[in-house]
C-alpha positions in Angstrom: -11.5 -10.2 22.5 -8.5 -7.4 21.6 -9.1 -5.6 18.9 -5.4 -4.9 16.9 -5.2 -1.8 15.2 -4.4 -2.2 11.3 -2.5 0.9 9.9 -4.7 2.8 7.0 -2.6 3.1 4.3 -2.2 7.0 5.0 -0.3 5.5 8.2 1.7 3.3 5.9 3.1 6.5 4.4 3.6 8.3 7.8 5.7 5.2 9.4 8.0 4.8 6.2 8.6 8.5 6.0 9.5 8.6 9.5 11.3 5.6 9.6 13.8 6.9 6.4 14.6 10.2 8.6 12.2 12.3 6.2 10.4 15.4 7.1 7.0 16.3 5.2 8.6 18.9 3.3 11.7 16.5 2.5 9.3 13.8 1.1 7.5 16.4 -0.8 9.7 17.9 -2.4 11.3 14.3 -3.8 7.6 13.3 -4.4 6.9 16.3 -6.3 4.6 17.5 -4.4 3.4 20.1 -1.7 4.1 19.6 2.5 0.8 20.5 2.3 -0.3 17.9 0.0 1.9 15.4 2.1 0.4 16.6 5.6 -3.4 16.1 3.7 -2.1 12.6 3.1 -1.1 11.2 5.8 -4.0 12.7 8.0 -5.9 10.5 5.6 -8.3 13.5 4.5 -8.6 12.1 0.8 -7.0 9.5 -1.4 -4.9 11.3 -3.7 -4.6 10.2 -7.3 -2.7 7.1 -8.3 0.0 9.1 -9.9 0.7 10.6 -6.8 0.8 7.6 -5.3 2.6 5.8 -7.4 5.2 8.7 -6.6 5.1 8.4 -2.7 6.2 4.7 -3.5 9.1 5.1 -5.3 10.4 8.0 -3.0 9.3 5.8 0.5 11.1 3.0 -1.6 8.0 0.6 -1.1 5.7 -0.5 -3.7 1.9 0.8 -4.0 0.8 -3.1 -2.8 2.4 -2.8 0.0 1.2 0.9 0.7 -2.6 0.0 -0.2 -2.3 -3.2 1.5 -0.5 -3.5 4.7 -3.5 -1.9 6.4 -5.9 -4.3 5.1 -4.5 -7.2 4.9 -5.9 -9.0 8.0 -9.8 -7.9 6.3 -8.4 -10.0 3.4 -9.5 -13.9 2.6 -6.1 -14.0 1.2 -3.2 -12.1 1.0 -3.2 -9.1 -1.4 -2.0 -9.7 -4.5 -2.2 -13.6 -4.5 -4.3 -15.1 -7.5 -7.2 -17.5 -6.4 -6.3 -21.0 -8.1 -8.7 -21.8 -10.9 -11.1 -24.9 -10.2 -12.3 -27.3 -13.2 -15.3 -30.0 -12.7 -14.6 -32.1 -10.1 -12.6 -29.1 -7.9 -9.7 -29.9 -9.3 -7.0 -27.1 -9.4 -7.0 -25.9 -13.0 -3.3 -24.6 -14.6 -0.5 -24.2 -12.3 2.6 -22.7 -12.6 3.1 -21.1 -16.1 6.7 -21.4 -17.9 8.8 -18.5 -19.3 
């Protein structure tokens, strides 16, 4: 059996950086941050606060779902974000679509 490698999300922000034309110290600097800070990132040395992440997002023009999830989404039952349908007696679905 082949093995696939799943991107960590460290990766995630490596691939979208590279993929807008940004360098490290372009990214940090819209981020707010250090091309140090950036480098530590990606390398995936640490998991930087969610602030910071939240950040990395906006400037990557991504959400942090799809940063913290794209790499572990084939590890997932069910795809990141989704809600698990409630079950009453009998295993009936329970709710459904809400109105607004």
């Amino acid at each position: 059996m082949t093995e696939v490698a799943v991107p960590t999300w460290s990766e995630q922000v490596r691939v979208r950086r590279r993929a807008l034309g940004l360098t490290q110290r372009e990214l940090a600097e819209a981020a707010g941050l250090t091309q140090q800070a950036v480098s530590y990132i990606e390398r995936g040395a640490g998991v930087p606060r969610v602030t910071t992440m939240l950040r990395l997002a906006q400037v990557l023009g991504t959400t942090l779902e799809t940063l913290l999830c794209a790499g572990d989404r084939a590890a997932l039952p069910r795809p990141c974000g989704t809600r698990v349908p409630r079950r009453g007696r009998g295993g009936a679905v329970v709710g459904g679509a809400s109105r607004r």
